[in-house]
SEMAR-669685 format. One line per field, with one value per residue (C-alpha): residue number from 1; x, y, z. Coordinates in steps of 0.02 Angstrom, whole numbers. Each point is the difference from the previous one (the first is absolute). Example, Ala and Ser with C-alpha at 12.3 -4.5 7.8 and 13.67 -1.06 7.14 Angstrom:
<sites>
seq (1  2)
X (615  69)
Y (-225  172)
Z (390  -33)
</sites>
This chain:
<sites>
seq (1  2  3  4  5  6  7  8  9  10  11  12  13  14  15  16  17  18  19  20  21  22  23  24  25  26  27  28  29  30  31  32  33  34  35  36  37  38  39  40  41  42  43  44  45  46  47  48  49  50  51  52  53  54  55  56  57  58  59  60  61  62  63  64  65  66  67  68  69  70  71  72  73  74  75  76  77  78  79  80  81  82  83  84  85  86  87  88  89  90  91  92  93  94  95  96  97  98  99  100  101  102  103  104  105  106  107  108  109  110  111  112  113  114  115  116  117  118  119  120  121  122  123  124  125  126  127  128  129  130  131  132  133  134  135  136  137  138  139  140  141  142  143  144  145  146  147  148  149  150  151  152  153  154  155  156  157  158  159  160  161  162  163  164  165  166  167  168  169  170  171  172  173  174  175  176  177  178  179  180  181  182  183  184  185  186  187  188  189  190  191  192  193  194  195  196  197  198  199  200  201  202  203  204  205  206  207  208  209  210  211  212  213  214  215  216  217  218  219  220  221  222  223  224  225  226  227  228  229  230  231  232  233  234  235  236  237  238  239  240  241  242  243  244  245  246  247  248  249  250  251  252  253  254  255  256  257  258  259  260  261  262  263  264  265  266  267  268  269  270  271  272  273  274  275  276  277  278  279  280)
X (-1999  119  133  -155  -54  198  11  -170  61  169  -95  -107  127  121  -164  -46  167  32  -154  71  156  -144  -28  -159  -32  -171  -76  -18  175  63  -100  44  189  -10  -125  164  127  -133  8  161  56  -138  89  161  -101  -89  190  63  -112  -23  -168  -104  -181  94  -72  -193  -51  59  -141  -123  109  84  -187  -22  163  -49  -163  34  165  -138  -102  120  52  -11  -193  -44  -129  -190  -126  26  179  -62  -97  136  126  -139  -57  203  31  -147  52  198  -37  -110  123  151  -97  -39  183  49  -106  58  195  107  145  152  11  -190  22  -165  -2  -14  203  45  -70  87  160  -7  -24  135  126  160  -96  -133  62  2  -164  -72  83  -93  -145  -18  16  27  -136  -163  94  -22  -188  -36  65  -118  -122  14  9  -200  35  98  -129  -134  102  22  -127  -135  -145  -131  -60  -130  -93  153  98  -143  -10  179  1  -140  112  164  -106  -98  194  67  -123  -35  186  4  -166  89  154  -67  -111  153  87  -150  -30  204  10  -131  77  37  -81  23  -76  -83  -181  -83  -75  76  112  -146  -30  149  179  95  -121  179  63  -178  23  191  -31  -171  86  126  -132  -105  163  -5  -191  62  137  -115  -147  148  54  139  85  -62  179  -36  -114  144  -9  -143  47  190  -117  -106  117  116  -132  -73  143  124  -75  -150  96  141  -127  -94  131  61  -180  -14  141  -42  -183  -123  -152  78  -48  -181  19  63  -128  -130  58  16  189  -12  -183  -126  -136  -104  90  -39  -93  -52  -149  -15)
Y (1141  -21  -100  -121  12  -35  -140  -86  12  -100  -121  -46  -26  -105  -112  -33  -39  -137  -77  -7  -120  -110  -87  -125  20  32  168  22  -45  140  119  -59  20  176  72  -47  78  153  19  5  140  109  -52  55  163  18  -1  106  137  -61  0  -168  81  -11  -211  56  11  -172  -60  83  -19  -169  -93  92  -34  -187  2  76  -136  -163  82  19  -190  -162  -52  144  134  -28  98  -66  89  157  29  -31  113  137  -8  -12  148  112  -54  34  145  69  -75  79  165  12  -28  108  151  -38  -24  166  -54  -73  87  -77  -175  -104  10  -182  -22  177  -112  -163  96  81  -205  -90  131  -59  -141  96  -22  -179  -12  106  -126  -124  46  148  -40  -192  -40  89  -41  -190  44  78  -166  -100  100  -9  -209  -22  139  -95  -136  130  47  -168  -106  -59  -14  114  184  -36  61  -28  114  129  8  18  158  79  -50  98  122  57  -56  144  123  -42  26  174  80  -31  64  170  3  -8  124  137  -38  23  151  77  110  -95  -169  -136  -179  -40  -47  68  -91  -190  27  36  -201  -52  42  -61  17  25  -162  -77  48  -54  -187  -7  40  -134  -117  55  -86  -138  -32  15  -132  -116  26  -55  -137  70  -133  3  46  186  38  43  176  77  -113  103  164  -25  -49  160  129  -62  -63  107  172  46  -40  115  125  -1  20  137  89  -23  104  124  37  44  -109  -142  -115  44  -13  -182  -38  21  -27  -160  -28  -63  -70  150  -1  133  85  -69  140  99  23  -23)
Z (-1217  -148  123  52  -199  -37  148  -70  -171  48  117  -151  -102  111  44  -205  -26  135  -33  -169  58  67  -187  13  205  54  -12  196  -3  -111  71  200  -73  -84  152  113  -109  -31  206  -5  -129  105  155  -71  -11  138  92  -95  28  185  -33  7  -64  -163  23  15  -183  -33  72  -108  -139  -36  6  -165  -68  49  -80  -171  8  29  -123  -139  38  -97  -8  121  -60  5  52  193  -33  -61  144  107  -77  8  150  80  -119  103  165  -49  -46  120  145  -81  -22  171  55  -106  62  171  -36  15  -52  49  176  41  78  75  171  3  -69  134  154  -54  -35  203  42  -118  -5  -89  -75  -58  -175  11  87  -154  -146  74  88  -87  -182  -35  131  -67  -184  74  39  -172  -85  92  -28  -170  3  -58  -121  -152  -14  -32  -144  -59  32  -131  98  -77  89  144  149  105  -122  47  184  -38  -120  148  169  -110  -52  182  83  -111  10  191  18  -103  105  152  -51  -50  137  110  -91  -13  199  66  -106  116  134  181  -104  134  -9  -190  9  -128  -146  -16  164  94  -19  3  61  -146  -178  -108  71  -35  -165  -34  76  -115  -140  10  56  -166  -78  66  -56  -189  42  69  -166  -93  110  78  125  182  74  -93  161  68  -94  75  185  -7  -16  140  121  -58  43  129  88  -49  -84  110  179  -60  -58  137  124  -98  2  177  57  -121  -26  141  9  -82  160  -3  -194  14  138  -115  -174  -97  -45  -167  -66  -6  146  80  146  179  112  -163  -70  -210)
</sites>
């Protein structure tokens, strides 16, 4: 923890200071420009320590960083911003929290990077600078795109703002059930195939809750106007879960876990519905 702590510490600084050289460019700018040279420094660690786990808190973590930078802007602030940097501030935390809890140190690599490293081989390490750490970097920038006009903008709190604050809010707490109902159900002994609680309607209810999140984003972009183009936030989400995330998972369950067939038969992949062939 204190080489990620010491990693995160030197990302953050690199990324303030070359948004710094950026003198009068747009905010989105800056902040596109220091998340690159942030990826980078934990690249630099994440080779060095052969390790490329050392990547997964920037996820949780740079959104914040991003937030409280908008916030702290020229003519940002508001009580449209305060929400904002609240709400990210839970849902950082709570992501980052559960990482950590399930990180063992330097020697623990997700299986994800182990199975891409038997594929790539020698050019495994250039598969993970890119499609390991400046790709979902790429997807946490444009997920942020609606974010800086909700900080900005001058149109006054509304309704829109509050379907907002209650989409973030259930996506993080829908998100944090499901998550600790996984982890109370695999730390039974011979656990198999989740479906207790929220996985017994749907397959993925963590994922549910990570695209809704970003989606509750975008909603406070567009109360404050935010340009149609910043769709593309919560559109780069959906397309890297359920094209990407849940087919990997899934094949990865289904060599693994017995039942996982009948499980998929009858379980909803990613919006919650009753199981087929059982009775409520």
């Amino acid at each position: 923890m204190a080489v990620t702590a010491g990693a995160y510490a030197l990302a953050l600084a690199t990324a303030v200071a070359a948004a710094g050289t950026l003198s009068g460019a747009h905010p989105l700018v800056k902040v596109a420009l220091g998340a690159v040279v942030a990826t980078g420094v934990v690249f630099a660690f994440s080779r060095a320590f052969d390790n490329t786990s050392l990547y997964d808190p920037f996820w949780s973590v740079f959104p914040l960083a991003a937030a409280i930078y908008f916030y702290a802007g020229p003519g940002a602030g508001g009580a449209r911003g305060l929400m904002l940097v609240l709400l990210i501030a839970l849902w950082s935390w709570r992501l980052t929290l559960n990482w950590a809890r399930g990180w063992r140190g330097l020697t623990h690599e997700d299986w994800r990077y182990a199975d891409i490293r038997k594929v790539t081989g020698r050019s495994y390490w250039w598969a993970s600078a890119f499609g390991l750490h400046l790709f979902p970097t790429v997807l946490v920038l444009l997920g942020l795109l609606p974010v800086h006009a909700a900080f900005v903008s001058a149109q006054p709190v509304g309704l829109l703002d509050a379907l907002a604050v209650l989409v973030t809010l259930a996506a993080i707490a829908c998100e944090t059930v499901a998550d600790e109902q996984l982890k109370r159900f695999t730390a039974r002994p011979n656990a198999s195939v989740c479906d207790v609680g929220l996985w017994r309607y749907s397959r993925h209810p963590n994922y549910l809750g990570e695209i809704s999140f970003w989606v509750g984003l975008w909603l406070f972009g567009v109360a404050a106007g935010a340009p149609w183009w910043s769709a593309a936030g919560p559109l780069a989400m959906v397309g890297l879960f359920v094209f990407a995330s849940i087919p990997l998972m899934e094949r990865h369950l289904a060599g693994r876990r017995a039942g996982w067939p009948e499980h998929k038969a009858r379980t909803s992949m990613l919006l919650p519905w009753p199981p087929k062939g059982r009775a409520d």
